[in-house]
C-alpha positions as a Markdown table, in Angstrom:
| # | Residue | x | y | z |
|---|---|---|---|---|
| 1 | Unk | 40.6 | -2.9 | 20.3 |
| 2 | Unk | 37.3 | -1.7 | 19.2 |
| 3 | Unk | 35.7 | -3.7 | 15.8 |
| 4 | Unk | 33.3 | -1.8 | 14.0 |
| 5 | Unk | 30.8 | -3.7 | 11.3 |
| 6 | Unk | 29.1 | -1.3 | 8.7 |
| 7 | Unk | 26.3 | -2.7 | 7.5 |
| 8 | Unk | 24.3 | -1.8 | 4.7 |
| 9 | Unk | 20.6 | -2.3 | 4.7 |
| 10 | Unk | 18.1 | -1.3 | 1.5 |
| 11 | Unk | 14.7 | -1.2 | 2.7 |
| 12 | Unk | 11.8 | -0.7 | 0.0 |
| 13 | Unk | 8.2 | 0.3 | 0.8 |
| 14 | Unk | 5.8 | -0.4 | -1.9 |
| 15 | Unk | 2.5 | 2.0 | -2.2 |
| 16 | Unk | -0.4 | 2.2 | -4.5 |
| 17 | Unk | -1.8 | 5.9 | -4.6 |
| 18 | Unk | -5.8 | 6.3 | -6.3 |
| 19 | Unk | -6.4 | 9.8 | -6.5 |
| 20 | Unk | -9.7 | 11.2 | -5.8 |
| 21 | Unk | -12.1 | 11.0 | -8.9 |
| 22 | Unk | -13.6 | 14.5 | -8.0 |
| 23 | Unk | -11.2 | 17.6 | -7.4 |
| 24 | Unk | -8.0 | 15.5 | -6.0 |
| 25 | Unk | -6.4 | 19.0 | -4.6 |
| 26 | Unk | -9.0 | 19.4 | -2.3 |
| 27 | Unk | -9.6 | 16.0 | -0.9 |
| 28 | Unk | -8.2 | 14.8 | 2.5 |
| 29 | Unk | -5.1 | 11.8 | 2.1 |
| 30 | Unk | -5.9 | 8.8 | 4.1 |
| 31 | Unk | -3.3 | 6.2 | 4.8 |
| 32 | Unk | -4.3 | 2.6 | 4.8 |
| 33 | Unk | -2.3 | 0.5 | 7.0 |
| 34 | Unk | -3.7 | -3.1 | 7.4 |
| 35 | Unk | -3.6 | -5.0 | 10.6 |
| 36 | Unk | -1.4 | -7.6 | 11.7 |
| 37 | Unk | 1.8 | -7.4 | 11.2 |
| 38 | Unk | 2.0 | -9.4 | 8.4 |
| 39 | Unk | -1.1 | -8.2 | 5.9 |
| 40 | Unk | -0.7 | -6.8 | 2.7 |
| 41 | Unk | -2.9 | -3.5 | 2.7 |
| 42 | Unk | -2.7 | -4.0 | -1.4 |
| 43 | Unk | -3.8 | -7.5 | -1.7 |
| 44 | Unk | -6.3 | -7.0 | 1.1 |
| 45 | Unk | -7.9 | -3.3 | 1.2 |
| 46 | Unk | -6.5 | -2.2 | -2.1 |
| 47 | Unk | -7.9 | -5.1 | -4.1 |
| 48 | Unk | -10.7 | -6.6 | -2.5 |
| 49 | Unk | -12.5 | -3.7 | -0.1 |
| 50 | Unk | -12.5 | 0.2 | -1.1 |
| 51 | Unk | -10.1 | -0.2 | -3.9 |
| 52 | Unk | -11.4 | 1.5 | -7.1 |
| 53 | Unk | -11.5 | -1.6 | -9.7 |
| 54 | Unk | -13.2 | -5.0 | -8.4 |
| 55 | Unk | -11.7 | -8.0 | -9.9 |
| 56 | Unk | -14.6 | -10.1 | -11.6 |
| 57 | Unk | -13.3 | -13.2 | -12.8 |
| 58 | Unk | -10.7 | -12.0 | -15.5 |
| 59 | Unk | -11.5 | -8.6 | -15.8 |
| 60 | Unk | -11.6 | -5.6 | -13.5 |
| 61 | Unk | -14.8 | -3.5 | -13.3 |
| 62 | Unk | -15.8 | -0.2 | -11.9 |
| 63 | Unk | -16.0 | -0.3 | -7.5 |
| 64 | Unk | -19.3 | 1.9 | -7.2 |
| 65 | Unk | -18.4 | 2.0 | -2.9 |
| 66 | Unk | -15.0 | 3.0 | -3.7 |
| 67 | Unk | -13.3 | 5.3 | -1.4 |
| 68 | Unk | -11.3 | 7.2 | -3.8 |
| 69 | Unk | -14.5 | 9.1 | -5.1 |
| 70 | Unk | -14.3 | 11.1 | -1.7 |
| 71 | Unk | -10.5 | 11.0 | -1.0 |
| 72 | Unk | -6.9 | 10.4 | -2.0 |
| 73 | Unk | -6.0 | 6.7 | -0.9 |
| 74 | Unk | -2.6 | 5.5 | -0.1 |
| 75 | Unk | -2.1 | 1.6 | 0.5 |
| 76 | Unk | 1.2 | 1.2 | 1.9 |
| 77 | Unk | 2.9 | -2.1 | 2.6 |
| 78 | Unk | 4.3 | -2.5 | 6.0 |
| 79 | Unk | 6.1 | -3.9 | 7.5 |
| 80 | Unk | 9.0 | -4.3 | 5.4 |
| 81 | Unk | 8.7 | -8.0 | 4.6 |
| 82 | Unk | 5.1 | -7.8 | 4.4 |
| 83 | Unk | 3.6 | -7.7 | 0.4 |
| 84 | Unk | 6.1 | -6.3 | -2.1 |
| 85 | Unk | 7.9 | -4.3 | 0.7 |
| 86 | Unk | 11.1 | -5.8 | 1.0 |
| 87 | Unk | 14.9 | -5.2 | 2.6 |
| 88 | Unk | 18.0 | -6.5 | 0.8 |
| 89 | Unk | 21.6 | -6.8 | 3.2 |
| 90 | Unk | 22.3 | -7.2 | 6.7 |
| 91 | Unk | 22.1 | -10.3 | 8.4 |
């Protein structure tokens, strides 16, 4: 007698896209993928390195080293579990 179990996973990665400031069509796309396991590329990179806002106190202002003036940036969460990426079912 063979038992089968479906299981049903839902697995959510969250992103943050900035899009080039100059001529987005013709820039390059570069994936940011933090180290770890287990870091947040948006509360890390996204927010504190080449993102294009800088937090100063309450407010954001303008990142003049940001990397989006040159390319499309996309932060992605991984893995799931890691940041706002997150899984719902299983076991």
């Amino acid at each position: 007698m063979a038992i089968i179990r479906c299981i049903q996973i839902y697995m959510a990665l969250f992103y943050y896209f900035a899009e080039s400031e100059i001529d987005p069509a013709s820039k390059p796309l570069v994936l940011w993928l933090n180290g770890g396991p287990g870091c947040s590329s948006i509360g890390v990179s996204a927010l504190s390195e080449n993102e294009p806002f800088r937090r100063n106190g309450e407010v954001l202002i303008k990142n003049e080293y940001n990397w989006n003036k040159e390319t499309n940036m996309l932060y992605l969460d991984t893995p799931v579990g890691v940041g706002f990426s997150y899984a719902k079912g299983g076991s």
